[in-house]
BAMARNU-996025 format. One line per field, with one value per residue: residue in three letters; x, y, z of N, C-alpha, C in turn. Coordinates in nm, 4 decimals, padded with zeros to 6 digits, always signed. Example, Ala and Ser with C-alpha at 12.3 -4.5 7.8 and 13.67 -1.06 7.14 Angstrom:
residu: [ALA/SER] $
n_px: [+01.3190/+01.2850] $
n_py: [-00.5690/-00.2250] $
n_pz: [+00.7800/+00.7080] $
ca_px: [+01.2300/+01.3670] $
ca_py: [-00.4500/-00.1060] $
ca_pz: [+00.7800/+00.7140] $
c_px: [+01.3200/+01.2900] $
c_py: [-00.3300/+00.0030] $
c_pz: [+00.7800/+00.7870] $
//
This chain:
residu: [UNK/UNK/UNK/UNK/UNK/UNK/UNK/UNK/UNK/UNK/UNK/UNK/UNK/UNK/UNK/UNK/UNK/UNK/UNK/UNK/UNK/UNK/UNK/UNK/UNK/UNK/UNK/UNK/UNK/UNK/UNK/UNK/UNK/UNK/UNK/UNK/UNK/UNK/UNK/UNK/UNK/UNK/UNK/UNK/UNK/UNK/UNK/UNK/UNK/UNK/UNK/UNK/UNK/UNK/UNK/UNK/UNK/UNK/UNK/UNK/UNK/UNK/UNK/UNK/UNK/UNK/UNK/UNK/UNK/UNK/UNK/UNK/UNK/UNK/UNK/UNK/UNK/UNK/UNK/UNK/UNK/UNK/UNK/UNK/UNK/UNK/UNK/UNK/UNK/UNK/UNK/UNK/UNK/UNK/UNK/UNK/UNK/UNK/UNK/UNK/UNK/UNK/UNK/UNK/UNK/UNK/UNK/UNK/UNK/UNK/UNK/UNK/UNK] $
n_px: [-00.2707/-00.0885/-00.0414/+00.1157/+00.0433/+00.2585/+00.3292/+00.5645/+00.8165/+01.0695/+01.2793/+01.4488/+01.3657/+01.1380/+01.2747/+01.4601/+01.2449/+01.1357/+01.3369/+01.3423/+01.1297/+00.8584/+00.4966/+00.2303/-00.0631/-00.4190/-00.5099/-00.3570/+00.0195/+00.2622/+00.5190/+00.7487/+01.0151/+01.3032/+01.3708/+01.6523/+01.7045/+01.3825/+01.1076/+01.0251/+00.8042/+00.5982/+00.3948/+00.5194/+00.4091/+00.2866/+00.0441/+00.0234/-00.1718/-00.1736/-00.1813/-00.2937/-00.4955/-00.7081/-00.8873/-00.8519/-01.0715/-01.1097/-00.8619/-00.8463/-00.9989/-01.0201/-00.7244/-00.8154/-00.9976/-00.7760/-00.6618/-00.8056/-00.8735/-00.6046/-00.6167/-00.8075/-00.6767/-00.4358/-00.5756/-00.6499/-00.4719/-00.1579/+00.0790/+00.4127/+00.5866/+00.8600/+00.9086/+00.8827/+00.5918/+00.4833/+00.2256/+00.0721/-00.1320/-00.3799/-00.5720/-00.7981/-00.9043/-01.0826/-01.2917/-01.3731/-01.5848/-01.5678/-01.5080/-01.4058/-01.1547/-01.0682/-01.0017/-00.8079/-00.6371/-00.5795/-00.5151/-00.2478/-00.1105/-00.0803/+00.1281/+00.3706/+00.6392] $
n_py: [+00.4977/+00.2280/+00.0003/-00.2739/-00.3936/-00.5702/-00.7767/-00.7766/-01.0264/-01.1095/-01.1351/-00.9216/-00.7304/-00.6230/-00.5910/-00.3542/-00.1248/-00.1307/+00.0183/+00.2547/+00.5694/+00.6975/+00.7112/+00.8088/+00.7468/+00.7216/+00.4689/+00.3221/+00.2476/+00.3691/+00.2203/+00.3656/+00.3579/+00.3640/+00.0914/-00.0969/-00.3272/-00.2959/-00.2775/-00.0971/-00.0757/-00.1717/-00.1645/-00.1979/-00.3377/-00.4293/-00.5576/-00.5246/-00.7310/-00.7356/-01.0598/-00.9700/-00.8575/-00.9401/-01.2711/-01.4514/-01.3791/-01.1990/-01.0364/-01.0878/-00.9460/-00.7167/-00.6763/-00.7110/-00.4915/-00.2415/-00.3298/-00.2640/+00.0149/+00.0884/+00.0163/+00.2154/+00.4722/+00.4379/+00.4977/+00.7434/+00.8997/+01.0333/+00.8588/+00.7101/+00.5271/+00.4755/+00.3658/+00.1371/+00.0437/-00.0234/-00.1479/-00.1171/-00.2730/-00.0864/-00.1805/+00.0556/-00.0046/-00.1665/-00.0648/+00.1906/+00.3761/+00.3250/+00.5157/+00.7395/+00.6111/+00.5733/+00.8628/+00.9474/+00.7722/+00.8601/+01.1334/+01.0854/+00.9828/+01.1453/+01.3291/+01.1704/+01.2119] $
n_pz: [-01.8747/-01.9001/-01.6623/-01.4823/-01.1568/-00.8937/-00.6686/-00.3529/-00.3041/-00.2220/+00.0705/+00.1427/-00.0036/+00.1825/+00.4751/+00.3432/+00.2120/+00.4814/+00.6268/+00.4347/+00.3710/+00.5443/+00.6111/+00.8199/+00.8810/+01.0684/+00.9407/+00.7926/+00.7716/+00.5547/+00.3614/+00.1498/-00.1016/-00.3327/-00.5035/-00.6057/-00.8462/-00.9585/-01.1386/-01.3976/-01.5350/-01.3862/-01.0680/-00.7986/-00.5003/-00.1909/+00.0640/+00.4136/+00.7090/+01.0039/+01.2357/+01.4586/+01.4461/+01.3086/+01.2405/+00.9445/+00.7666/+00.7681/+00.7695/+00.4697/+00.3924/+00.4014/+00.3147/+00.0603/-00.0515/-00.0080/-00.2290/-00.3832/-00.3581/-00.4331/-00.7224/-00.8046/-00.7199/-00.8575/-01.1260/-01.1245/-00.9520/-01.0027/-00.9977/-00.8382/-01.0026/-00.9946/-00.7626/-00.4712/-00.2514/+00.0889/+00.2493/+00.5656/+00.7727/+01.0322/+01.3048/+01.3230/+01.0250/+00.9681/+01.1403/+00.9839/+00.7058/+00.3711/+00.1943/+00.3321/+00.4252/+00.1789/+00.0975/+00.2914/+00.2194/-00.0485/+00.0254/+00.1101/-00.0848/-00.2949/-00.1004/-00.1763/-00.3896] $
ca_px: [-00.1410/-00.0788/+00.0686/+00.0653/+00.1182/+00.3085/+00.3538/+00.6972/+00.8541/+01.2009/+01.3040/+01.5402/+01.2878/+01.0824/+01.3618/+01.4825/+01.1174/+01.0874/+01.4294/+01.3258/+01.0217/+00.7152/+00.4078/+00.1274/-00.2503/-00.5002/-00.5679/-00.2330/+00.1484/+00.3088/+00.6455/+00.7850/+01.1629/+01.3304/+01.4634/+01.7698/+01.6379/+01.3085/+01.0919/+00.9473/+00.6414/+00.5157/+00.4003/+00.5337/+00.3509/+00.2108/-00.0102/+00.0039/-00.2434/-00.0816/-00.3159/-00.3793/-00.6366/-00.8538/-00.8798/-00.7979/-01.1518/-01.1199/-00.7831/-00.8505/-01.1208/-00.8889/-00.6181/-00.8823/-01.0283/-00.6663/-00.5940/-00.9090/-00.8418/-00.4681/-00.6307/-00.8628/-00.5936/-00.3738/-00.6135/-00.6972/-00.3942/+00.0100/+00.1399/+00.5354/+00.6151/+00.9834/+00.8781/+00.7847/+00.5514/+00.4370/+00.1188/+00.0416/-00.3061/-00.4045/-00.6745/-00.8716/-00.9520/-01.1953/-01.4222/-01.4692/-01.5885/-01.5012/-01.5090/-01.3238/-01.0463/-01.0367/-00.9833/-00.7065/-00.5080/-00.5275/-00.4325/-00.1102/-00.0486/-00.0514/+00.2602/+00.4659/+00.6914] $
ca_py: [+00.4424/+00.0859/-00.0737/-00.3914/-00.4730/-00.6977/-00.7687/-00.8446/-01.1351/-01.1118/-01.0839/-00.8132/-00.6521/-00.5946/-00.5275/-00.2268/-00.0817/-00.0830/+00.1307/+00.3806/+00.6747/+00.6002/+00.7720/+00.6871/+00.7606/+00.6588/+00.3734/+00.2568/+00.3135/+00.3370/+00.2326/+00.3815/+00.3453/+00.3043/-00.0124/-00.1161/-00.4196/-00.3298/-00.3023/+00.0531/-00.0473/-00.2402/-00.0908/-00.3147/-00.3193/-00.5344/-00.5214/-00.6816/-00.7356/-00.8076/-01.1337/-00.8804/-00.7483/-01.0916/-01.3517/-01.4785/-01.3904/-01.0170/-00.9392/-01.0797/-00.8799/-00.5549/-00.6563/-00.6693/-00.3356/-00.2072/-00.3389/-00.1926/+00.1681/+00.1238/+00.0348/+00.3646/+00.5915/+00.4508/+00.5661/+00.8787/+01.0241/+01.0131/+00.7653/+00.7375/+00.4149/+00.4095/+00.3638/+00.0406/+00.0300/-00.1565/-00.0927/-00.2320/-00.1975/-00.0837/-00.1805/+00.1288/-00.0331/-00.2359/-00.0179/+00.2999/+00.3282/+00.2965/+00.6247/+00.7760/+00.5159/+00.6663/+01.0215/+00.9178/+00.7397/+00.9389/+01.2396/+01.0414/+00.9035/+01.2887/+01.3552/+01.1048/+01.2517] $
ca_pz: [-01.8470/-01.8397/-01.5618/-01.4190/-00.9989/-00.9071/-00.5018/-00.3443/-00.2799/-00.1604/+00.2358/+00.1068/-00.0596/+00.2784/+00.5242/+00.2860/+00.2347/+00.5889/+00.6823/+00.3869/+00.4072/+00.5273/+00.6495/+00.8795/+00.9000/+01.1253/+00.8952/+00.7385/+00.7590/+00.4240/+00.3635/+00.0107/-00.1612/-00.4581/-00.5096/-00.7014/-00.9524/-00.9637/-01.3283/-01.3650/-01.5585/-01.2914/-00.9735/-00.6749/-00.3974/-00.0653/+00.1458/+00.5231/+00.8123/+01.0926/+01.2871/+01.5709/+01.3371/+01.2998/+01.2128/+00.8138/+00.6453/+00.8470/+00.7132/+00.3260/+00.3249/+00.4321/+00.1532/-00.0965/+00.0025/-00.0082/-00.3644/-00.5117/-00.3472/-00.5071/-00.8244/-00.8129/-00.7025/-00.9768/-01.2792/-01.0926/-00.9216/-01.0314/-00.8229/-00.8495/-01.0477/-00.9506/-00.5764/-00.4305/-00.1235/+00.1576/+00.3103/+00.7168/+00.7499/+01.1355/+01.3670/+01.2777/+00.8833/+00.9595/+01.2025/+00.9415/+00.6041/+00.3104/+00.1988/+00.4480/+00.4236/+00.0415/+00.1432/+00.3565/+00.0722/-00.1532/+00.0787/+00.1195/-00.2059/-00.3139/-00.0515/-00.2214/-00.4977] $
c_px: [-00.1540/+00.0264/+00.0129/+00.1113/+00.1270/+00.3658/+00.5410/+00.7070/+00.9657/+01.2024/+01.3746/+01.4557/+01.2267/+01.1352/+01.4520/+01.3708/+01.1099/+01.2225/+01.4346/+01.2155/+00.9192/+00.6563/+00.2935/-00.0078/-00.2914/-00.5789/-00.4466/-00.0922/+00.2034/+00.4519/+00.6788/+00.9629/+01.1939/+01.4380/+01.5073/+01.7514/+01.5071/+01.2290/+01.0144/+00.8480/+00.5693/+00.4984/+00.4042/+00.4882/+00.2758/+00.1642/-00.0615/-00.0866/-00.1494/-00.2695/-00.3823/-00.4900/-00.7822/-00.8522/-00.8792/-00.8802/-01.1692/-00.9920/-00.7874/-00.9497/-01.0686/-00.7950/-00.7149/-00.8939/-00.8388/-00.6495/-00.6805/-00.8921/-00.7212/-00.5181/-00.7004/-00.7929/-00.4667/-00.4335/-00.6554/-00.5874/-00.2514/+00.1085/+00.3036/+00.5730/+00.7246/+01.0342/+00.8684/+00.7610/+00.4972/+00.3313/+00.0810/-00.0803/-00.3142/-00.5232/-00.8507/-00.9868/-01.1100/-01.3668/-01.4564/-01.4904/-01.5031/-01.4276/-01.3920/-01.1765/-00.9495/-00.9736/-00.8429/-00.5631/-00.4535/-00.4875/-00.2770/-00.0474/+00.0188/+00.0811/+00.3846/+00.4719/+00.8615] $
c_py: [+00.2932/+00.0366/-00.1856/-00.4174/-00.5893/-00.6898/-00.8152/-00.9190/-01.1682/-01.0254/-00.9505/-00.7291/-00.5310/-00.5190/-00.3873/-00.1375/-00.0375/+00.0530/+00.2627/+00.5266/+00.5848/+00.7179/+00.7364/+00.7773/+00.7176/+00.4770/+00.2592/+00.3163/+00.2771/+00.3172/+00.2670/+00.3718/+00.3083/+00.2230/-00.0336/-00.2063/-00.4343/-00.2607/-00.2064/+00.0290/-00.1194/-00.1628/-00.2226/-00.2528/-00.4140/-00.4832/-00.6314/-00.5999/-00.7872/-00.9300/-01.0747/-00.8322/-00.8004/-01.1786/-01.3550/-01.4248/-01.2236/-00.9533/-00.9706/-01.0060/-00.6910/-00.5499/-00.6315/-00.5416/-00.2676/-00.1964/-00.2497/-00.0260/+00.1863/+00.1059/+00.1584/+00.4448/+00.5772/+00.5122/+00.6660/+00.9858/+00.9765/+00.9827/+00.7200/+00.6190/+00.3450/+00.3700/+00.1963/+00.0575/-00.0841/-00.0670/-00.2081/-00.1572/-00.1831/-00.1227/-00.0947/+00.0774/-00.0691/-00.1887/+00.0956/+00.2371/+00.3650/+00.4152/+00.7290/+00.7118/+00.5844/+00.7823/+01.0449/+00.8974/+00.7986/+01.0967/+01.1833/+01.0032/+01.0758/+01.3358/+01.2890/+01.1522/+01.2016] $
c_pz: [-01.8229/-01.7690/-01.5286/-01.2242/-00.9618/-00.7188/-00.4746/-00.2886/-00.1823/+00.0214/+00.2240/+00.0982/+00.0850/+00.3719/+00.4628/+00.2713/+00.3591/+00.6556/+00.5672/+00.4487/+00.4608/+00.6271/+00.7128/+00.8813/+01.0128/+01.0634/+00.8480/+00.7942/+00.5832/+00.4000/+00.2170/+00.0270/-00.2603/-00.4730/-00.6384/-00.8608/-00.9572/-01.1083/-01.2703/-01.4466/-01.4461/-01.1817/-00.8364/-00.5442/-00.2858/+00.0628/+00.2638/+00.6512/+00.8906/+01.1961/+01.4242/+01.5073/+01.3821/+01.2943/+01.0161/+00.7297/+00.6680/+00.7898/+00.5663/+00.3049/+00.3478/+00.3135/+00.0584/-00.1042/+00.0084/-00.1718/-00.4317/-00.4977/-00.4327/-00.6889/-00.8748/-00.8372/-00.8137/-01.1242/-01.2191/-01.0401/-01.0022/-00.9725/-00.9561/-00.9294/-00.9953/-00.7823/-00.5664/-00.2661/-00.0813/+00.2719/+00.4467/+00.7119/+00.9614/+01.2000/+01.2886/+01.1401/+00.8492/+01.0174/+01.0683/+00.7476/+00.4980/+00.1916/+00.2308/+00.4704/+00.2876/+00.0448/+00.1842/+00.3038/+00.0071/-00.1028/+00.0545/+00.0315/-00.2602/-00.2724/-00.1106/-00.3888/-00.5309] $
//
C-alpha cells in the first residue's frame, strides 16, 4: 500500500482530535477521529512530548522512535486511513524497551476500526 504521512498543522485540527476517541496505554494516549477536509491517501498523524518528559534531545529521540513504530505497524497491520491521530507520548517511553513499547502499539492500533 502506498501511503504517504503527513503531520498536522492546523489549531483546529488538534482541538477536534482531542474531544474525539482516544485510548491510553502505559506508554501513550492516542487520540483518533475523522476529520472533515482531510486527504485519505495520506495518513495524518503527530506526535507530542510534552517538556515534562526532558529535555529537547530526550523527547526527539521519543518522536523518532514513535514514527518508526508507525511506519512498521503501517506495512504490517491495517491501520484506518480515514482516521487522523495524535499520539502524547508519557513518562513511561523512555524508561522501557523498545520492544515492549511495540507490543503495546500495535495492541492498540488493532482496537481501532
Amino acid at each position: 500500500m502506498n501511503y504517504k504521512i503527513a503531520s498536522l498543522t492546523k489549531n483546529e485540527d488538534f482541538k477536534s482530535l482531542i474531544k474525539g476517541k482516544k485510548i491510553n496505554n502505559k506508554y501513550l494516549t492516542i487520540f483518533f477521529k475523522k476529520l472533515s477536509d482531510k486527504n485519505t491517501n495520506k495518513l495524518n498523524i503527530s506526535f507530542v512530548t510534552k517538556r515534562k518528559i526532558g529535555k529537547a534531545v530526550i523527547r526527539n529521540k521519543i518522536k523518532r522512535r514513535l514514527k518508526n513504530l508507525m511506519n512498521e505497524a503501517v506495512k504490517k497491520l491495517d491501520i484506518n486511513l480515514n482516521y487522523s491521530y495524535l499520539f502524547i507520548a508519557k513518562k513511561n517511553i523512555i524508561e522501557d524497551q523498545y520492544e515492549l513499547i511495540k507490543q503495546n502499539l500495535f495492541k492498540d492500533l488493532k482496537k481501532i476500526k
